[in-house]
C-alpha positions in Angstrom: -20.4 46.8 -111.0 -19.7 43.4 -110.1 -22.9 42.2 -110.8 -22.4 43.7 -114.2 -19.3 41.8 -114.5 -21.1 38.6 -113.5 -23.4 38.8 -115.6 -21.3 39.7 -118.8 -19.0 36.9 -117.9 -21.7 34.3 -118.5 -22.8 35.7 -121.2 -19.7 36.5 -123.4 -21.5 36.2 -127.1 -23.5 39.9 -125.8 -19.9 41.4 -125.2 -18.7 40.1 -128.9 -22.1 41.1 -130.3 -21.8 45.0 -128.9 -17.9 44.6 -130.4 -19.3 43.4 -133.9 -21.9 46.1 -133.9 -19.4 48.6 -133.1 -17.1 47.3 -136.0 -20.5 47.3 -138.3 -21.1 51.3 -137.7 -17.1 52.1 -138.0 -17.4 50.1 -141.5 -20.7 52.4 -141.9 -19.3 55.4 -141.3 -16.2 54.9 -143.5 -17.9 53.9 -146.5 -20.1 56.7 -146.6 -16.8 58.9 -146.1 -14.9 57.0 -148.9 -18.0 57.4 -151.0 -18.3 60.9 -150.4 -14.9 61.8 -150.8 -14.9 63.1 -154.8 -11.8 62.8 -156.4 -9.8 61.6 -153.0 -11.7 58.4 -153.5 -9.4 55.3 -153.5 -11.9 52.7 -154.2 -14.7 53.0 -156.8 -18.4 52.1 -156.9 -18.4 48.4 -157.5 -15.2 48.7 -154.3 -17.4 49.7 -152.0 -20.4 47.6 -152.7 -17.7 45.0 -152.3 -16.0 46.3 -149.3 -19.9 45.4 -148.0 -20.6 42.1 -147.5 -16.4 42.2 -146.6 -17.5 44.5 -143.9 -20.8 42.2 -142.6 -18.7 38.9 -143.1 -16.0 40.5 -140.9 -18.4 41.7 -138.0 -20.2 38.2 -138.0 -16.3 36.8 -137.3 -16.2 38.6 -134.1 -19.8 38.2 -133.0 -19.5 34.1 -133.4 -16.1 33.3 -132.8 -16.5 31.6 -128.9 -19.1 29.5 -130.6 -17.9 28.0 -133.8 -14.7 29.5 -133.8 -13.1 27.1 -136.5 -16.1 27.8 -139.1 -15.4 31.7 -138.1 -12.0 31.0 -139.2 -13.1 30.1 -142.4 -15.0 32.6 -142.9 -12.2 35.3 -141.9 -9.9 34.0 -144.6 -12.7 34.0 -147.5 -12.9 37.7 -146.5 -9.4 38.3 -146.9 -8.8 36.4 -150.1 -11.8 38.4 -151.0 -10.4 41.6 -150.4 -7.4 40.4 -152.5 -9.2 39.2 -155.3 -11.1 42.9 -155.4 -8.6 44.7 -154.6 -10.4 46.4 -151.5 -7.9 48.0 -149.2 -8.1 47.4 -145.4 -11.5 48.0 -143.9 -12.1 48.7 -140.1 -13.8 45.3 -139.2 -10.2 43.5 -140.4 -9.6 44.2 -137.0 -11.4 40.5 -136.4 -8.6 38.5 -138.5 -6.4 39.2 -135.3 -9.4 38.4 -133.0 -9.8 35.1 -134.8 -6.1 34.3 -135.0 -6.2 34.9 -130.8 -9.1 32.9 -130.1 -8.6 29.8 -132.5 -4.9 29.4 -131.0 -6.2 29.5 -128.0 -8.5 26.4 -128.1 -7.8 22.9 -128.5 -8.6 22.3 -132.0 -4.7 21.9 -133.7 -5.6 22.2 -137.4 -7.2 25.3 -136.5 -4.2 26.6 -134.7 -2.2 25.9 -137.3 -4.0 27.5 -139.9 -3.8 30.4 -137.9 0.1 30.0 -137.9 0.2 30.1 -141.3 -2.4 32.8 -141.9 -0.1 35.1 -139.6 2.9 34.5 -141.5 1.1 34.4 -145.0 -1.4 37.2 -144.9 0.4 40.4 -144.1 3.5 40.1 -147.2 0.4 39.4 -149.3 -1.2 42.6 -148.2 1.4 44.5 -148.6 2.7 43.3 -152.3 -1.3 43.7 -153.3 -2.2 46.9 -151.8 1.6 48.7 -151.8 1.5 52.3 -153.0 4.0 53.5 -155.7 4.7 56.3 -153.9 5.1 54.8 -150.6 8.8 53.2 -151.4 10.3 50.1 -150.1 10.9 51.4 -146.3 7.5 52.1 -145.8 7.0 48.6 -147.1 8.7 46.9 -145.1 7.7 48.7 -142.0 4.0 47.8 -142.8 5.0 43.9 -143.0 6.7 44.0 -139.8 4.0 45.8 -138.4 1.5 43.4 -139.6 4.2 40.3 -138.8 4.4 41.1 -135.1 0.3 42.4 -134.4 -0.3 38.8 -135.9 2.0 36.7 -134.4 1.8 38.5 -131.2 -2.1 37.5 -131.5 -1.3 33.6 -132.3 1.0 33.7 -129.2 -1.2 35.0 -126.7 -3.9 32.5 -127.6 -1.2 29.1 -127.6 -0.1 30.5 -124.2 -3.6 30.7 -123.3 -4.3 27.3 -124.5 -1.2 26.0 -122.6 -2.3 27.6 -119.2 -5.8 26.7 -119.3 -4.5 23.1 -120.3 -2.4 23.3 -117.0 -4.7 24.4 -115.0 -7.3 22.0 -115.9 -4.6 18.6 -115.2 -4.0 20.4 -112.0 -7.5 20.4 -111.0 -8.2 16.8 -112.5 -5.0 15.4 -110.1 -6.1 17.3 -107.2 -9.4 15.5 -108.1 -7.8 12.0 -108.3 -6.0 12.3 -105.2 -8.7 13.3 -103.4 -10.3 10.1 -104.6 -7.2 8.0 -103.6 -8.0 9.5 -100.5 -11.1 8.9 -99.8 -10.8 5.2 -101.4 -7.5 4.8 -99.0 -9.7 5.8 -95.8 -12.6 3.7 -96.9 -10.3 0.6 -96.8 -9.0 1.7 -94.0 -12.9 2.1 -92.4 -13.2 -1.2 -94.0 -10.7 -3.0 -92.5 -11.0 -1.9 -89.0 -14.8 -2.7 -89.1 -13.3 -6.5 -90.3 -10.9 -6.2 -87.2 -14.1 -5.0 -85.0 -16.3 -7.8 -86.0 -13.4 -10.7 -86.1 -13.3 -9.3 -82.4 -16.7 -9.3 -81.2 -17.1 -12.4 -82.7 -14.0 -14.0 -80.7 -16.1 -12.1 -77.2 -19.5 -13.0 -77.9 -18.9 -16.6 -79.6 -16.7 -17.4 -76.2 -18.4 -15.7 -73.5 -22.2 -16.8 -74.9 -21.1 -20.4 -75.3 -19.3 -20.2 -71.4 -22.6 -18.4 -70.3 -24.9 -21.1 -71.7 -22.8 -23.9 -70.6 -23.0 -22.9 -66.9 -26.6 -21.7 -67.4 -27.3 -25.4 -68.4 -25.1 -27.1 -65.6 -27.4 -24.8 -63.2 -30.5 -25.7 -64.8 -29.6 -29.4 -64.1 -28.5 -29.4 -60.5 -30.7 -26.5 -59.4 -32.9 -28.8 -57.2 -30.3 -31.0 -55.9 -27.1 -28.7 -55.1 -27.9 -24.9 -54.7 -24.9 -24.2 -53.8 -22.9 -25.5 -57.1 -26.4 -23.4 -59.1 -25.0 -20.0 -57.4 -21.3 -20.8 -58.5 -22.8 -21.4 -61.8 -24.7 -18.1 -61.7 -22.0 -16.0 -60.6 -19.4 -17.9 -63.1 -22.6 -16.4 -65.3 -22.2 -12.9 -64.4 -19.0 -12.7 -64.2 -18.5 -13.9 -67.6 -21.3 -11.4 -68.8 -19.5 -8.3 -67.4 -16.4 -9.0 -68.7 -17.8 -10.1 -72.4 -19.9 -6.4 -72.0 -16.4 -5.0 -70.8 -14.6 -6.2 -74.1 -17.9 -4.9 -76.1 -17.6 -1.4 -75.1 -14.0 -1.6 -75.5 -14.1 -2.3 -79.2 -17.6 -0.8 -79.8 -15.7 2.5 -78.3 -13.6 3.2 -81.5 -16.7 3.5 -83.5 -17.4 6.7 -81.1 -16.8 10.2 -81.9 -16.3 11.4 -78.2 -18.1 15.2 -78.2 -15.5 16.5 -75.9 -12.4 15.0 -78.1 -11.4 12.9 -74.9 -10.2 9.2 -75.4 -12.6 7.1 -73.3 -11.3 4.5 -71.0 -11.7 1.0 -71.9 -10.7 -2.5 -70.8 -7.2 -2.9 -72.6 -6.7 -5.4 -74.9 -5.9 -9.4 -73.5 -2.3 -11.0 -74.6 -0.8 -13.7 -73.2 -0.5 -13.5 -69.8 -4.5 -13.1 -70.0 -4.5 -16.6 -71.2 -4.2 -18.6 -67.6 -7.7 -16.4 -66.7 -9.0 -17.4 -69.8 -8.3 -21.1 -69.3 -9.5 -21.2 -65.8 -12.4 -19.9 -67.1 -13.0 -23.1 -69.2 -12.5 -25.2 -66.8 -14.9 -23.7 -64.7 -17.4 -24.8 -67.7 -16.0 -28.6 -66.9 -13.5 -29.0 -69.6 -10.6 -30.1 -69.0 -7.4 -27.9 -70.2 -4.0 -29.1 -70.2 -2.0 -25.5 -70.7 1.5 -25.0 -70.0 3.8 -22.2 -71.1 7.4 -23.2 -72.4 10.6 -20.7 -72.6 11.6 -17.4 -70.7 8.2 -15.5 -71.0 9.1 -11.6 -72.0 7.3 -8.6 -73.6 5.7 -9.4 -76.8 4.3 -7.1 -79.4 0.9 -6.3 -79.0 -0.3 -7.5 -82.3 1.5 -11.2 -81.6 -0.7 -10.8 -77.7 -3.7 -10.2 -79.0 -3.5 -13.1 -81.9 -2.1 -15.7 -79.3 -5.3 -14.8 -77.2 -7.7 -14.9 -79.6 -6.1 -18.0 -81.5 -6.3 -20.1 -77.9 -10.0 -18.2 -77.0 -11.6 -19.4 -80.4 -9.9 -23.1 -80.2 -11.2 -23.4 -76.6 -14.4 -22.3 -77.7 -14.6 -24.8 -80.7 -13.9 -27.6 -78.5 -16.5 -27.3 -75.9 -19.0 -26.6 -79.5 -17.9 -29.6 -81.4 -15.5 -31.6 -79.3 -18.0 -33.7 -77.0 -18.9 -34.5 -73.5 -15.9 -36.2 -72.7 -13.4 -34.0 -74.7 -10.0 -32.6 -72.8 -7.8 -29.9 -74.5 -4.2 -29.0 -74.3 -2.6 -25.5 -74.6 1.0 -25.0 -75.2 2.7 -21.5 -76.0 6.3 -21.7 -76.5 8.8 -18.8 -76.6 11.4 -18.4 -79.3 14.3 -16.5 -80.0 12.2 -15.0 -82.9 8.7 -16.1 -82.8 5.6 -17.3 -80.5 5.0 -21.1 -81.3 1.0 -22.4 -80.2 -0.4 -25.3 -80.4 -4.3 -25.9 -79.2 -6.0 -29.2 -79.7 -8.2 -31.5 -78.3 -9.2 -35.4 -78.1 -12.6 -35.1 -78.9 -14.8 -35.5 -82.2 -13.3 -33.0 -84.1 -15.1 -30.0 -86.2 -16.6 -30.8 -89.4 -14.1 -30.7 -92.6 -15.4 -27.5 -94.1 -14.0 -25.7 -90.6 -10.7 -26.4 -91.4 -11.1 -26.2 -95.1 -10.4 -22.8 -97.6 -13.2 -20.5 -96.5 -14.3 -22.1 -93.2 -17.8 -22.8 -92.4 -18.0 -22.5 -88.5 -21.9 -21.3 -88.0 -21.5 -17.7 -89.9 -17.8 -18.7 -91.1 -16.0 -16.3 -89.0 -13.7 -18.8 -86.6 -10.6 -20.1 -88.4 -11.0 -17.5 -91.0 -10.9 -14.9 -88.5 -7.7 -16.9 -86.9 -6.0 -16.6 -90.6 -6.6 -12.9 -91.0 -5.1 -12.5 -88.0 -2.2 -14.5 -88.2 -1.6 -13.3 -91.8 -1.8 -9.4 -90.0 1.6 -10.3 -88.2 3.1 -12.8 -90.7 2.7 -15.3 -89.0 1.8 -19.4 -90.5 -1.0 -21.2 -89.0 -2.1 -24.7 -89.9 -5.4 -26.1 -89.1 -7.2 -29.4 -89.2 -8.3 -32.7 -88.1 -5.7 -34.6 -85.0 -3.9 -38.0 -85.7 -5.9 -40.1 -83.7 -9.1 -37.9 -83.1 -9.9 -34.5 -82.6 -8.5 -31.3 -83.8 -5.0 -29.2 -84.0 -4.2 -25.7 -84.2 -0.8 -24.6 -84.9 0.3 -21.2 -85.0 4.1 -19.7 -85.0 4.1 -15.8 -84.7 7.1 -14.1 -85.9 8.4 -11.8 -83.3 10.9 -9.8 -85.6 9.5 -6.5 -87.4 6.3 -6.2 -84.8 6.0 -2.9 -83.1 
């Protein structure tokens, strides 16, 4: 049965087509009975060759009204001004003026509607004042028009409320449809930026550890004959440096991860500022020289203001050992405020190239100071960047401390 249903539901012109025929043999049947009724005959010959094509025109209405229901509509009210103009009396297939009315309200199509309207309110006092019997008298008149009224307008109802839920239904669908687009739109930004935050931070680990790593694997190189024992500080400042850069990878590689178990893995946390005295021992241990000091009450910061002050200092450091010289020395100053983290990095040695410092930044693959902006921008902070009085190169940074969680 359901398949039945299924299948009559997709193919709704069969189910009007069986309806039309149906009208068709009614009409068939009652013309031969009117014809063959003698002398109780209320229509005469040329009537009922009239009352044919009426009949046909009719059954066609019903048959094709889901697929051109407006030229159906048409057609319905030639048949009824036909009937009218030959004085034909209701026929069974004038069933498909209300199908007509009900399914041309109930599409989108307003003029059609509308004529509808007025064919519900027009046709039935026109039917009555052209086919009203003598003998009937004025109540049963006016019964018949309010019979004819309410079948009618009950009909054009039906269809505009059927308009108006389809309608309803079909915004609902679309704005379920749009929000799940702002959805997935909202989480692809949000996959996008936390890819950016991921590769601003592997840049900031590999850019610094590589560049330690192959500064000690080139002071080892160099003395290797001469003093083993300064070539096996070198290498272990090597491997040291290594485990802690792999450390820091599988930290951030670890959030692009699905654990199977649902488990949070364990990785290194993330360095702040009191990481930042390792950090520049670290650099020394390459041979430069860092003048760091650490003014104000030192206190709790947010994480978002930690992990900028450390990356800020880490990717300054690591720009002065790339393009400050041989003979370059650095300085390191982080001040605490009442409502911000001042820095200041720079160094006394060449200086980076103008486009580093420059809208867009151009360090290598142009990830350095833009990477340093993003981040300051992330916690509304100001940085300002570029070439030293004198020589060299300056970072300044002031991290707002208010509003960070």
């Amino acid at each position: 049965m359901h398949r039945l249903y299924e299948f009559l539901r997709r193919h709704p012109m069969w189910v009007d087509g069986f309806w039309a025929v149906c009208l068709l043999l009614i009409s068939a049947v009652w013309l031969v009975a009117e014809a063959e009724a003698g002398e109780f005959r209320r229509l005469s010959d040329w009537q009922l060759l009239a009352a044919v094509p009426i009949s046909f025109a009719l059954s066609v209405v019903v048959w094709l009204r889901r697929r051109w229901p407006e030229a159906m509509l048409l057609l319905a009210v030639a048949a009824g001004l036909a009937q009218l103009a030959t004085d034909v009396f209701a026929v069974p297939p004038d069933f498909a003026m209300l199908v007509i009315v009900f399914t041309v309200a109930s599409r989108e199509v307003r003029w059609a509607s509308r004529l509808a309207l007025v064919g519900a309110f027009v046709g039935p006092p026109l039917a009555v004042l052209r086919f009203a019997e003598e003998d009937g008298g004025t109540f049963g008149d006016i019964a018949a028009l309010v019979f004819f009224l309410v079948c009618f307008l009950l009909a054009w109802v039906m269809g505009d409320s059927l308009r108006t839920r389809r309608a309803y239904y079909i915004e609902l669908e679309e704005r379920a449809a749009r929000l799940e687009r702002e959805r997935e739109a909202q989480a692809k930004v949000a996959v996008a930026a936390e890819r950016a935050r991921i590769a601003r931070e592997l840049h900031d680990v590999v850019a610094h550890n590589v560049s330690v790593m192959v500064v000690q694997a080139d002071g080892a190189a160099y003395v290797l004959d001469s003093a083993p024992e300064q070539t096996r500080q070198a290498l272990e400042t090597i491997s040291g440096t290594g485990r802690q850069a792999l450390a820091e990878m599988r930290r951030l590689l670890g959030v692009l991860r699905d654990d199977e178990r649902g488990e949070a893995g364990e990785y290194v946390p993330q360095p702040g500022v009191e990481q930042l005295t390792e950090l520049v021992e670290q650099v020394r241990g390459t041979g430069l020289t860092v003048d760091f000091r650490v003014d104000g009450t030192p206190r709790p910061l947010p994480s978002g203001v930690e992990l900028t002050a450390y990356r800020i200092v880490q990717e300054a450091l690591t720009n002065t050992r790339k393009h400050g010289g041989p003979d370059a020395g650095a300085t390191v100053r982080i001040t605490y405020g009442n409502d911000e983290l001042s820095l200041l990095a720079e160094d006394d040695g060449r200086g980076a190239q103008a486009e580093l410092y420059e809208e867009g930044g151009a360090d290598g693959l142009g990830h350095g100071l833009i990477g340093m902006r993003e981040r300051v921008g992330m916690v509304g902070g100001l940085l300002e960047t570029g070439p030293r009085p004198g020589g060299g190169f300056r970072i300044r940074a002031s991290l707002p401390l208010a509003g960070q969680h």
